[in-house]
C-alpha positions in Angstrom: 28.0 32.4 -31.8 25.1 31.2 -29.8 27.1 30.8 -26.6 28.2 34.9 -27.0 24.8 36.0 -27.9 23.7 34.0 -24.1 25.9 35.6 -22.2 25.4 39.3 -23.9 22.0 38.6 -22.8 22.9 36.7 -19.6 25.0 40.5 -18.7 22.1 43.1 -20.0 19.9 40.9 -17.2 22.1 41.5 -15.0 22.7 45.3 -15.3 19.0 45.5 -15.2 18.4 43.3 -12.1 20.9 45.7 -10.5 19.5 48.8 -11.8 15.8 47.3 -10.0 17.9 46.5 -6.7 18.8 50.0 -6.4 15.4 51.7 -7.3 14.2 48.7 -4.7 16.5 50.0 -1.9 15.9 53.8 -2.7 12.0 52.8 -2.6 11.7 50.6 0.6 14.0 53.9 1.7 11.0 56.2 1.2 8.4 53.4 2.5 10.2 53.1 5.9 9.4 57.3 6.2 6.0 56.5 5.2 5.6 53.9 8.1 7.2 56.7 10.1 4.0 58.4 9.3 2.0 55.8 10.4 3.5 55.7 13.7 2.2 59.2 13.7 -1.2 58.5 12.4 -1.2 55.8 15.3 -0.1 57.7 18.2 -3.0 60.6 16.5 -5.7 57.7 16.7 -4.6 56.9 20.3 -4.9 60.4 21.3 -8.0 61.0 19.7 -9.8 57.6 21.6 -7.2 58.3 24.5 -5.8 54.6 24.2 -2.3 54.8 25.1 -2.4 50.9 24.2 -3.2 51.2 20.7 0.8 52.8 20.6 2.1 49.8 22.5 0.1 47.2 20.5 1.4 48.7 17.1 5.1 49.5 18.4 5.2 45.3 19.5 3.8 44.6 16.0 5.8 46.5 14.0 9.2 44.9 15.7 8.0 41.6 15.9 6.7 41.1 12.3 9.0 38.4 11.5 7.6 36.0 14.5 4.0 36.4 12.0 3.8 33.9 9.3 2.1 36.8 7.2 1.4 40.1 7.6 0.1 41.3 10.4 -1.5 45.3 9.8 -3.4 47.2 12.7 -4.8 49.2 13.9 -6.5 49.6 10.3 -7.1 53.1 10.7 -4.1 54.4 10.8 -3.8 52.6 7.0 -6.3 54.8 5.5 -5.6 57.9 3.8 -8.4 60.1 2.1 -8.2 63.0 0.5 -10.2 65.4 1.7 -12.0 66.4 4.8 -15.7 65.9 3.1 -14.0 61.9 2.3 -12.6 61.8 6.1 -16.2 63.2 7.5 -18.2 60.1 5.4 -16.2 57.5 6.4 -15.6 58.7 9.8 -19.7 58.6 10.2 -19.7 55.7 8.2 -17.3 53.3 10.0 -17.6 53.0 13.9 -14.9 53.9 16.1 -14.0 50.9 17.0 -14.2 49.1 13.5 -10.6 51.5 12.7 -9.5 49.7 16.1 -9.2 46.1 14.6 -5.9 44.5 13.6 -5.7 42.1 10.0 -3.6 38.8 10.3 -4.1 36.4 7.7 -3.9 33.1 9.8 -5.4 31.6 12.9 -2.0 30.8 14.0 -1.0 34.6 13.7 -4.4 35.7 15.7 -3.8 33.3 18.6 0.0 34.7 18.7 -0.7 38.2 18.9 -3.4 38.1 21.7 -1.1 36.2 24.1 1.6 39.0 23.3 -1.0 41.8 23.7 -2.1 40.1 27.0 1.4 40.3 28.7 2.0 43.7 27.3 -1.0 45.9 27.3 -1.4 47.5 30.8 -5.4 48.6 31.1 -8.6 46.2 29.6 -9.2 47.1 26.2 -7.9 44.3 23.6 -8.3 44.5 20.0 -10.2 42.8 17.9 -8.7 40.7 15.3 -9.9 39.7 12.0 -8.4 37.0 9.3 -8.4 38.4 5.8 -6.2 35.9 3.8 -3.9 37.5 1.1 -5.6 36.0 -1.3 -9.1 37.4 -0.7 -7.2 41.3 -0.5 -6.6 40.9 -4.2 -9.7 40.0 -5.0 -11.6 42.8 -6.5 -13.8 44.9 -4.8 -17.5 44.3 -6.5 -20.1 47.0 -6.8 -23.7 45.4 -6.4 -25.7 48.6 -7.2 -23.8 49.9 -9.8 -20.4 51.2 -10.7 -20.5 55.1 -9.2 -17.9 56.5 -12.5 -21.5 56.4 -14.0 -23.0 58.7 -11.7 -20.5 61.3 -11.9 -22.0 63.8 -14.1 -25.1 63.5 -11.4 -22.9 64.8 -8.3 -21.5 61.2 -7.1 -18.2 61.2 -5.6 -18.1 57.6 -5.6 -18.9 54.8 -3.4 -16.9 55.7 -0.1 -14.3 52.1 -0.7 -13.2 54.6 -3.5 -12.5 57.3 -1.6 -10.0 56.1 0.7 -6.5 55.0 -0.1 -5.6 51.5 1.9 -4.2 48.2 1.5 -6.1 45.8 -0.2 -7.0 43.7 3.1 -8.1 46.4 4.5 -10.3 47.6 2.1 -11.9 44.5 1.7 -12.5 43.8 5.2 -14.0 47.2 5.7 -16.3 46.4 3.2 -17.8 43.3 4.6 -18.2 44.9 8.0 -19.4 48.5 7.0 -20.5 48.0 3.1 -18.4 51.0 1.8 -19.2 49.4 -1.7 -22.9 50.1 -0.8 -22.5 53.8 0.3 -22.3 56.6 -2.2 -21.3 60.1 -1.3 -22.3 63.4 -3.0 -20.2 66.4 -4.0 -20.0 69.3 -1.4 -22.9 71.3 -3.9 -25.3 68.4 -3.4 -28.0 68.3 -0.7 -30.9 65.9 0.2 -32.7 66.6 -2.2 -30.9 65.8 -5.2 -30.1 62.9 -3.8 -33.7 61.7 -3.6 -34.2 62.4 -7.4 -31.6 60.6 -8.4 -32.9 57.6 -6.2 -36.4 58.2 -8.2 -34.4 57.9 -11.5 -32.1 55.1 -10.2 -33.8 52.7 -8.0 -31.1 50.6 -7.2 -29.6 53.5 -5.0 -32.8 53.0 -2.9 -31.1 49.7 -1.9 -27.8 51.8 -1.1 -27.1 54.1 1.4 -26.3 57.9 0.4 -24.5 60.6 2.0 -24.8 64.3 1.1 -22.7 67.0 3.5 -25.5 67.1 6.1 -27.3 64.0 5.9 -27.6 60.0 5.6 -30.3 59.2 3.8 -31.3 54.9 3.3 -34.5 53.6 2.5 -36.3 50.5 4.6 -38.8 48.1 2.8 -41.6 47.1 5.3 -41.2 43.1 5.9 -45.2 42.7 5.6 -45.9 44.9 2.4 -44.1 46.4 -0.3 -44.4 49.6 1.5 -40.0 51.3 1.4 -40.1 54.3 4.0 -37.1 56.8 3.6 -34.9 57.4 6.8 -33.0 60.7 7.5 -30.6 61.5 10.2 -27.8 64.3 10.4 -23.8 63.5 10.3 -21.4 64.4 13.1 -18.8 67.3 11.7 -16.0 66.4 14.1 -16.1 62.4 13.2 -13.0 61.1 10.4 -11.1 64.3 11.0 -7.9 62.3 12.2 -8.2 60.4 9.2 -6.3 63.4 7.7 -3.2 63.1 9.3 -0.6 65.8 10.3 -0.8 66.5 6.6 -4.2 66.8 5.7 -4.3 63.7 3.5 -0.9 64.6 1.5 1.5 62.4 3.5 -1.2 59.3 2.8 -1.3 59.6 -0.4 2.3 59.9 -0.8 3.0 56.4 1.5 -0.3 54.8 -1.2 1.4 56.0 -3.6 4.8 54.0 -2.8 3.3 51.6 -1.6 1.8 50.8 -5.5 5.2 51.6 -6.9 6.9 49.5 -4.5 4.7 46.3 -5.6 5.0 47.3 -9.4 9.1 47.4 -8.6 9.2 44.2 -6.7 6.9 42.8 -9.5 9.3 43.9 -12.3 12.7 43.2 -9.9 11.0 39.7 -10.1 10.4 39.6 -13.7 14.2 41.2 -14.4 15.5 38.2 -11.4 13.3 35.5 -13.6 15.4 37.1 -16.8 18.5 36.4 -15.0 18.0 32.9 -14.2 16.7 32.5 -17.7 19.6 34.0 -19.1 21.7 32.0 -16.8 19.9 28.7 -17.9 20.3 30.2 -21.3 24.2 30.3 -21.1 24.0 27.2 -19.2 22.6 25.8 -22.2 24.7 27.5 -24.9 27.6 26.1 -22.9 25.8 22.4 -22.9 25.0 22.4 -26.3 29.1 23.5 -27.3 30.5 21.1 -25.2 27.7 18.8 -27.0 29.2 19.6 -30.0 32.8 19.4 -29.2 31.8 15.8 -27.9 30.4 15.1 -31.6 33.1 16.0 -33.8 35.3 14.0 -31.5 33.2 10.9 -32.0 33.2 12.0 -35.3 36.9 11.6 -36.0 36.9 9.0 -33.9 34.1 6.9 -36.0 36.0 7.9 -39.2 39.2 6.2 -37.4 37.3 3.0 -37.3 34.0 2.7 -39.1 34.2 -1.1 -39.3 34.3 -1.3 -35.6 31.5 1.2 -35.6 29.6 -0.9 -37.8 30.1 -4.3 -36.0 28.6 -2.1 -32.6 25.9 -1.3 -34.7 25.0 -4.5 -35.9 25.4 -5.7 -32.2 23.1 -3.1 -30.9 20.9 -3.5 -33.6 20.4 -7.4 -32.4 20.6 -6.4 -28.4 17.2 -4.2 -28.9 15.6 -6.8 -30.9 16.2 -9.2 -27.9 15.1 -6.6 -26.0 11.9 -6.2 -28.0 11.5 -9.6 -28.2 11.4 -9.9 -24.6 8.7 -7.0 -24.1 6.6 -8.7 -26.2 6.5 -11.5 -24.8 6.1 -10.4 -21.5 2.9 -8.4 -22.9 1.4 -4.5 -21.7 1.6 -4.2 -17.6 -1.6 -2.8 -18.1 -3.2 -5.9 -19.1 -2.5 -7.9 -16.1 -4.1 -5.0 -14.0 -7.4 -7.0 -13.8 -4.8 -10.4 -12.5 -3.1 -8.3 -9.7 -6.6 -6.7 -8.3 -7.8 -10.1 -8.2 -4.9 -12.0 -6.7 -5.0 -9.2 -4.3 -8.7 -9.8 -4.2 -8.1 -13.3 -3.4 -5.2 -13.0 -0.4 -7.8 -10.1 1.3 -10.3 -13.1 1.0 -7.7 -15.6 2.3 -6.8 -13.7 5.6 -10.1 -12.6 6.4 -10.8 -16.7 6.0 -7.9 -17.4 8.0 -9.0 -14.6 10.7 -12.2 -16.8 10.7 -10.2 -19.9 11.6 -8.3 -18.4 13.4 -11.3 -17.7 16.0 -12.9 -21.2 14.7 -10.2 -23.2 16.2 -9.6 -20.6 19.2 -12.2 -22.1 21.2 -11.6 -25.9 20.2 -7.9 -25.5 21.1 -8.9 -24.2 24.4 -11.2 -26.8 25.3 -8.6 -29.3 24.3 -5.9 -27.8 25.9 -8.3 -27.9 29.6 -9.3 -31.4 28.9 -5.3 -32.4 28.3 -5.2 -30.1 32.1 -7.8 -31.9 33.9 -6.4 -35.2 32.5 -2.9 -34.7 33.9 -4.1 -33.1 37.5 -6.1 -37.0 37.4 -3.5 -38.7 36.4 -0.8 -36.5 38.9 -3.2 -37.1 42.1 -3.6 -41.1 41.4 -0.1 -41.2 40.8 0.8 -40.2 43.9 -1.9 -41.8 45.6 -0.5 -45.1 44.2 2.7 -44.1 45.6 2.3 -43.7 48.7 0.2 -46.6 49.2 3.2 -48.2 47.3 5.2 -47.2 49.5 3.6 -47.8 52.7 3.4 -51.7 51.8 6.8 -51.6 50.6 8.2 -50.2 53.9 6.1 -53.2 56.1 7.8 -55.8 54.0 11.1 -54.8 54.4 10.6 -54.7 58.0 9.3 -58.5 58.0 11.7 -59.3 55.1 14.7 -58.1 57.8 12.7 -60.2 60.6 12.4 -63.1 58.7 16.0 -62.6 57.7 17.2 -62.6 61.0 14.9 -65.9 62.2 16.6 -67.7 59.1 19.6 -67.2 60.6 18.9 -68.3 63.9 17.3 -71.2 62.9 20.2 -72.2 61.0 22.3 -71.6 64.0 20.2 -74.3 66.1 20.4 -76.6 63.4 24.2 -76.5 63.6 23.8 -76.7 67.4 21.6 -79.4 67.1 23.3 -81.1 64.9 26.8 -81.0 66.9 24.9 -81.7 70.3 23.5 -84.8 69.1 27.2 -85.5 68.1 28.4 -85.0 71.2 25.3 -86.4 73.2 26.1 -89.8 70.7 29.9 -89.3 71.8 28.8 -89.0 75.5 26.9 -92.0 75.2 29.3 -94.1 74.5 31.0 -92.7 77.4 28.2 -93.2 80.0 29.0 -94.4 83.0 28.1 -98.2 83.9 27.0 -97.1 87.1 24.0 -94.6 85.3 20.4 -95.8 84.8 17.7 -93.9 84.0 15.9 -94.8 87.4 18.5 -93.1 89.4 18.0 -90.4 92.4 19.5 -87.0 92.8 20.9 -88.2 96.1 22.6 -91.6 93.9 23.4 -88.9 91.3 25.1 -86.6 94.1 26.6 -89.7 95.7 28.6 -91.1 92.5 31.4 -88.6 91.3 31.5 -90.4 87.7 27.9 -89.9 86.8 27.8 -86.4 88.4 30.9 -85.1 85.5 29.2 -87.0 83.0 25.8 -85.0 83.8 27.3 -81.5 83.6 29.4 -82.7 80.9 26.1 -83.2 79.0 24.7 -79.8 80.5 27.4 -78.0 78.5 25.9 -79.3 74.8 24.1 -76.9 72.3 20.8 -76.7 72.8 20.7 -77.8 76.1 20.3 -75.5 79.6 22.5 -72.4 78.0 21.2 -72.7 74.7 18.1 -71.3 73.1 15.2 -73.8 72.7 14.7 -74.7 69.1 10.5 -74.8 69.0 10.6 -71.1 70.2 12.6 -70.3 67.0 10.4 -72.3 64.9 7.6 -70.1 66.2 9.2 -66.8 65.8 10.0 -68.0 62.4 6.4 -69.3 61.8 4.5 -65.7 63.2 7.3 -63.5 61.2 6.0 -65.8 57.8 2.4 -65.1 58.4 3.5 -61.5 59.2 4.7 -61.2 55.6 1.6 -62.7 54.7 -0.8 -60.1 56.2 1.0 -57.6 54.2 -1.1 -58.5 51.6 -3.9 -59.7 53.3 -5.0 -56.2 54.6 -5.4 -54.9 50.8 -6.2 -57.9 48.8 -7.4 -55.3 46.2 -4.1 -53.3 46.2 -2.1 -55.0 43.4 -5.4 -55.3 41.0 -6.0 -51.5 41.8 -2.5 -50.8 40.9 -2.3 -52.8 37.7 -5.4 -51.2 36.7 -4.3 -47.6 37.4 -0.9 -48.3 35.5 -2.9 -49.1 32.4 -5.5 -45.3 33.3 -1.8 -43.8 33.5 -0.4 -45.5 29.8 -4.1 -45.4 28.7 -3.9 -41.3 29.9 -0.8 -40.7 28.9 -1.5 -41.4 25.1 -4.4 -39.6 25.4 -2.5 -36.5 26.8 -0.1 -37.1 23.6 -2.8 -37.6 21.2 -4.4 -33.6 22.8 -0.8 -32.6 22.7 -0.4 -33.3 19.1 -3.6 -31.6 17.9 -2.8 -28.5 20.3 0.4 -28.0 18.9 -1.1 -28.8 15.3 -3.9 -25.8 15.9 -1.0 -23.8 17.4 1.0 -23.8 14.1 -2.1 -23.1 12.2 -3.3 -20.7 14.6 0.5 -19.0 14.7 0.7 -19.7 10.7 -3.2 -17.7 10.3 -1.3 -14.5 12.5 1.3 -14.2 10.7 -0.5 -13.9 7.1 -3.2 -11.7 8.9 -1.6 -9.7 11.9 0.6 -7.9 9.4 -1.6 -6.6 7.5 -3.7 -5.8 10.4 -0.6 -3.6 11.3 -0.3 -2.0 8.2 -3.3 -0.7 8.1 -3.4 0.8 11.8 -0.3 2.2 10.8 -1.9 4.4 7.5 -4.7 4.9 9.8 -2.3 6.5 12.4 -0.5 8.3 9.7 -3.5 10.5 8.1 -4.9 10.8 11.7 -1.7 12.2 13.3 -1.2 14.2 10.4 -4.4 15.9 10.0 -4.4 16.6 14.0 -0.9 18.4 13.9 -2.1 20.7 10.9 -5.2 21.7 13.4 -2.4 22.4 16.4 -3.0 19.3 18.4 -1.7 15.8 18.6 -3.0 12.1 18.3 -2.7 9.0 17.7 -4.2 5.8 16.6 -2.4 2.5 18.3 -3.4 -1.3 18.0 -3.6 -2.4 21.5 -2.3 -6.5 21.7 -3.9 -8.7 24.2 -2.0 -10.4 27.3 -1.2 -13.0 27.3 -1.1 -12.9 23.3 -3.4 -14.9 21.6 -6.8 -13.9 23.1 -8.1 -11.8 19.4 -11.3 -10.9 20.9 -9.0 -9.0 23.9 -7.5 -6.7 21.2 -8.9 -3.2 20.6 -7.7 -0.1 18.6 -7.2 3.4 20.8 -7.3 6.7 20.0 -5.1 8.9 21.7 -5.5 12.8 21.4 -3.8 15.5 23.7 -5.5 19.2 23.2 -3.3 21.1 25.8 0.1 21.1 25.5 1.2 20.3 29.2 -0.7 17.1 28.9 0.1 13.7 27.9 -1.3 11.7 25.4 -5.0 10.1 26.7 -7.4 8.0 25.5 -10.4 9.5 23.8 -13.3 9.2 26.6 -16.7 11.3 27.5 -15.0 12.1 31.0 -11.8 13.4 30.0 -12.7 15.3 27.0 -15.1 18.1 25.6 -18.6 17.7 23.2 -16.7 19.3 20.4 -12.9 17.4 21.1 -14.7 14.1 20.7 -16.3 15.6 17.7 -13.1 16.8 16.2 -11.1 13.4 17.3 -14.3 11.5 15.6 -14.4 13.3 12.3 -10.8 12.9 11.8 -10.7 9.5 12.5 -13.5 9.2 10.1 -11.4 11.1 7.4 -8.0 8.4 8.5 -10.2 5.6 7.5 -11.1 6.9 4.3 -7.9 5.6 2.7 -8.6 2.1 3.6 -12.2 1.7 2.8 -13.9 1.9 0.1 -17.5 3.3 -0.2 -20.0 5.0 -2.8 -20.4 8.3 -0.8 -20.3 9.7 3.0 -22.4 11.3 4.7 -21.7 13.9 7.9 -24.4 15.3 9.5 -24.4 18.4 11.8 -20.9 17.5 12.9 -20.2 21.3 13.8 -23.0 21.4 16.6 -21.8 21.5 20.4 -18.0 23.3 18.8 -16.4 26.5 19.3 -15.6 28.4 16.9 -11.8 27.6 16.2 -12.6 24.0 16.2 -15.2 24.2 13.6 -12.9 26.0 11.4 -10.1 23.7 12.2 -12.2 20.8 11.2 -14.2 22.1 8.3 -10.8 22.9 6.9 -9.8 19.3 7.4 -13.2 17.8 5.8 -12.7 19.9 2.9 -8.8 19.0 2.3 -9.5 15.6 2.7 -13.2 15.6 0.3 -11.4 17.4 -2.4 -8.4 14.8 -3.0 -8.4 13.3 -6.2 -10.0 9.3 -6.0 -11.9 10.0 -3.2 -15.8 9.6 -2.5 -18.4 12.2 -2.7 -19.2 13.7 0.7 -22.1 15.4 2.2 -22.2 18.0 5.1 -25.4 19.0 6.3 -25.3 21.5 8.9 -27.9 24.4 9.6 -25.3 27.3 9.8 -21.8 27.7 8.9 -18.9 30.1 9.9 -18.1 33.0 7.8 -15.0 33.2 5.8 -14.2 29.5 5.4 -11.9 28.5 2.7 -13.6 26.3 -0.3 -11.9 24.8 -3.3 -13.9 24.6 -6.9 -15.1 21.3 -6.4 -17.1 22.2 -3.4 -20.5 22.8 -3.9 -23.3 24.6 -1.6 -26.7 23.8 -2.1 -29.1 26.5 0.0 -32.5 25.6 1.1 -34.4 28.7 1.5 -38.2 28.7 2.9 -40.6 30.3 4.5 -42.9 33.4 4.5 -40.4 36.1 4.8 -38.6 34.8 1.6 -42.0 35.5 -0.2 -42.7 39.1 1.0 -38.9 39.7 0.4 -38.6 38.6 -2.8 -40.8 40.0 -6.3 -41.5 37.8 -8.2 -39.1 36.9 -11.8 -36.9 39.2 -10.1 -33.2 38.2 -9.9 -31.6 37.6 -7.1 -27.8 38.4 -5.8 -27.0 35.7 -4.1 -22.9 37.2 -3.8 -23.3 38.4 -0.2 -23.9 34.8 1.1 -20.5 34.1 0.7 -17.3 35.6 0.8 -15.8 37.1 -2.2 -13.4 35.9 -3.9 -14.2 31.8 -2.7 -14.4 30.9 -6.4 -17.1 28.3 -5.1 -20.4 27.2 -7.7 -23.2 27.6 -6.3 -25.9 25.2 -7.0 -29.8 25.0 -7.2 -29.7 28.3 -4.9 -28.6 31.0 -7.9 -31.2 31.1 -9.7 -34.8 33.3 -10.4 -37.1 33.1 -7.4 -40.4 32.5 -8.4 -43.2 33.7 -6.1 -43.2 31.3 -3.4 -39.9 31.8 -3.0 -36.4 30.2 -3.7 
């Protein structure tokens, strides 16, 4: 029954969704011959100011509205309808010429978009001017200060001139702030100058307003240096506002007004009817749920009646599951409670690494003087170690050459001691065999004379060692200098070999020194490497949030940057690294570092402020402070950044901020928790204010803000607020 009853609902919705869609249709129907119109009132207002590029400026925004992110309406004039020509004379007199000129976007990006189209398409000089009027602030409602004019009827008052026009809301609300319609009351055709002074006598809040009659403008000035108010008079131009009346004296205006309303009361109930729909949808949706739900029940049902012991036992075994279950939560205890343990054991590792970053650059400098002593230590011990061995060397070269001398003497002398040997053999053997004839006293003439002596002589000739042999004592020499050679080898240097020894113990002696250094330089390397990896990435971690909120706060103001941790080289050297900050304000430019030479007064502001708002979410502090941060920017980046200081102050958990700043733009965006405290002074404020006399402090800021003011709004006493 329920599931019928949501889908009889479910197909009423529906007819009347469609029913809406048509009346929709038939309406936006009617609303395209009403912009037909304003095409008209356009090409009127270009004739009228003979501005042929007021047609192409509204023809290229009309076509292109879908490249606006909201929407775009200009020029305003051609928006207002009034309904007569005594309405069209007043606000024609009221509102300058070129104030019905203006386009209304509701964004900066939409501004900047359609000057750079109007600048390649508009052929002479004249550009518009462009105003932002959020959608929010044209529903805001218009206030009357001076008092609501349906009061002054019965006196001749048509109403304050915002009431006599028919616009959209934007519209309205901007020509308010730039031409106070709400402060301009206009009189019936029957009423002249006069009545409209006594009925400033009996009202004097209209002497704070401005009052039209047929003929004349009639405001009242106070005198700054007295209480002295002097009325002023001057005479209204017939001809001015008569375009405002269209082809169709006002009719055709009032009709497009007229759809216009209808057409946001349709979309408004073609909403509601859609939201009915889906409602009714969800509503069947759930009908359907709930009797599959059911269908699912009575199944379990039969099934439990099949086997309610089996049901039982799983009941009994559930039953003692969550008791477990229970069990265990209670002993592991509330989360909550061991909030206070976590935020001091993170406590305690934030106080760890920022210990070990102060080792880290304790034992920085003691490794490196280490590591140059272990340097200079094996340079000394490399240059004596080659001394050594080349002197080594040297001496061992010289006593091979006198070991391969002496080698060779050896031999010879072994050679003559064979020869001598065998020639004393042979000299024994020839004497035996010595002739009887030879003596010792014999003559070279005997010698020559007796042919037996003569073969026994060269017979003894022919022995080792004797004529043709090499003399012995000459070999014994040789043998004797190449010995004291050898000898002289260490003679020259008798320090050489004491020298050496000693320099092979410096070189052991060294060497385990150069250990014992290498040891404790790889022992403060691990600690040092052990010390960066606790702290480095959490050093990365936070440049990283850093870089997140700053790039993301730079691309909502339509520019880029970054924040980068910058590692030295060789790594290792901490005091070498250094955190950039990389912006880029044009977009056929790279990425730069922020410096004084590169960029403007007010980019280094901006890139400074939202740095400052990146680190809030890693500090923590009490309250900031900003101070005249907005001096020395253009406009667009003090709105861009006042923005940013606002979204970022008004985030829930963060800390209270103060701006102080002289003057600020109009129209900024505030949120509720943004408060303005004004500090008024001076003379002037005295003579300008009575005193107990309240003050209306509304036209200090724009409507519709929402924003509390506080220790401004309230009574001024006599020396002034």
């Amino acid at each position: 029954m329920k599931k019928s009853r949501a889908q009889t609902d479910l197909s009423l919705s529906e007819r009347n969704a469609e029913s809406l869609g048509d009346r929709h249709a038939r309406l936006c129907s009617r609303l395209e011959r009403g912009r037909d119109h304003v095409t008209r009132k356009v090409q009127q207002l270009a004739k009228f100011t003979r501005n042929q590029d007021l047609v192409v400026a509204h023809a290229f925004v009309t076509k292109s509205a879908d490249k606006f992110k909201g929407t775009v309406l200009g020029p305003i004039g051609a928006h207002v309808s009034v309904g007569d020509a005594l309405a069209a004379k007043y606000l024609g007199n009221a509102v300058g010429l070129h104030m019905w000129l203006r386009f209304i976007v509701t964004c900066e990006e939409d501004e900047k978009l359609l000057l750079a189209e109007l600048d390649n398409r508009l052929a002479g000089d004249w550009r518009p001017d462009i105003s932002i009027v959020p959608d929010d602030e044209g529903d805001a409602e218009i206030p009357h200060p001076l008092g609501e004019a349906r009061a002054l009827a019965s006196q001749g008052v048509l109403g304050t001139l915002d009431e006599l026009l028919s616009a959209p809301p934007r519209v309205v609300a901007l020509l308010c702030d730039i031409a106070a319609l709400n402060r301009i009351y206009g009189f019936r055709r029957d009423k002249d100058l006069d009545h409209a002074r006594q009925l400033a006598d009996a009202h004097p809040a209209l002497k704070q307003a401005t009052l039209y009659t047929p003929a004349e403008c009639l405001r009242w000035v106070r005198s700054r240096y007295s209480d002295d108010e002097s009325a002023t008079v001057r005479g209204l131009v017939e001809h001015h506002g008569k375009w405002l009346l269209g082809t169709g004296g006002g009719r055709d205006d009032e009709a497009l007004a007229d759809d216009r309303r209808e057409e946001r009361a349709l979309a408004e109930e073609l909403r509601q009817a859609r939201a009915d729909v889906a409602a009714a949808v969800e509503k069947a949706r759930a009908a359907n749920r709930e009797f599959a739900d059911l269908t699912r029940d009575i199944e379990e049902l039969e099934e439990r009646q099949k086997d309610q012991a089996n049901a039982q036992l799983d009941r009994q075994t559930q039953l003692r599951e969550r008791r477990e279950k229970l069990k265990f939560h209670n002993l592991r205890g509330d989360p909550m409670s061991k909030r206070g343990e976590l935020e001091q054991r993170v406590a305690a590792e934030r106080a760890k690494a920022v210990r070990a970053a102060q080792r880290l650059g304790e034992l920085a400098p003691e490794a490196a003087r280490l590591q140059a002593e272990a340097d200079t230590a094996s340079m000394r011990l490399a240059v004596m170690d080659r001394h050594m061995k080349a002197e080594i060397e040297d001496n061992q070269e010289a006593f091979k050459a006198y070991k391969k001398k002496l080698t060779h003497f050896e031999k010879a002398r072994l050679i003559n001691e064979d020869d001598r040997k065998a020639a004393e053999a042979a000299w024994r053997e020839l004497s035996k065999n010595a002739p009887k004839s030879y003596s010792l006293e014999m003559t070279d003439e005997e010698i020559e004379a007796d042919e037996d002596v003569r073969a026994w002589m060269r017979a003894l000739r022919r022995l080792p060692g004797g004529q043709n042999g090499e003399d012995r004592g000459a070999v014994e020499d040789a043998l004797e200098e190449t010995r004291e050679a050898i000898a002289s080898v260490r003679v020259n240097n008798p320090a050489a070999e004491k020298v050496f020894n000693e320099c092979q113990k410096n070189i052991q002696s060294r060497t385990e020194t150069l250990g014992e250094l290498k040891e404790k330089s790889h022992t403060n390397a691990r600690e040092i490497q052990q010390t960066h990896e606790n702290w480095f990435p959490k050093l990365r971690e936070v440049t990283e949030r850093i870089n997140a909120t700053f790039s993301s706060d730079f691309a909502t103001i339509g520019v880029a940057g970054e924040v980068a941790l910058v590692e030295s080289d060789p790594p290792g050297e901490y005091d070498k690294y250094t955190l950039e900050i990389r912006v880029k304000f044009r977009d056929a430019e790279p990425l730069h570092v922020l410096h004084e030479k590169r960029q403007s007064g007010g980019e280094r502001s901006v890139s400074t402020i939202a740095f400052l708002v990146a680190l809030q979410g890693v500090t923590r502090t009490p309250f900031r402070v900003v101070d005249e941060i907005n001096q020395g920017m253009d406009p667009v980046n003090e709105r861009k950044i006042y923005r940013l200081l606002v979204r970022s102050a008004s985030e829930e958990g963060t800390p209270q901020c103060f701006l102080l700043t002289p003057k600020l733009l109009s129209n900024l965006p505030y949120t509720p928790v943004v408060n303005i405290l004004n500090i008024q002074n001076g003379s002037q404020i005295h003579g300008l204010c009575r005193p107990g006399m309240p003050v209306d402090w509304s036209g200090f800021y724009s409507r519709g803000s929402g924003v509390p003011v506080a220790s401004a709004a309230r009574q001024v006493q006599a020396a002034g607020d």
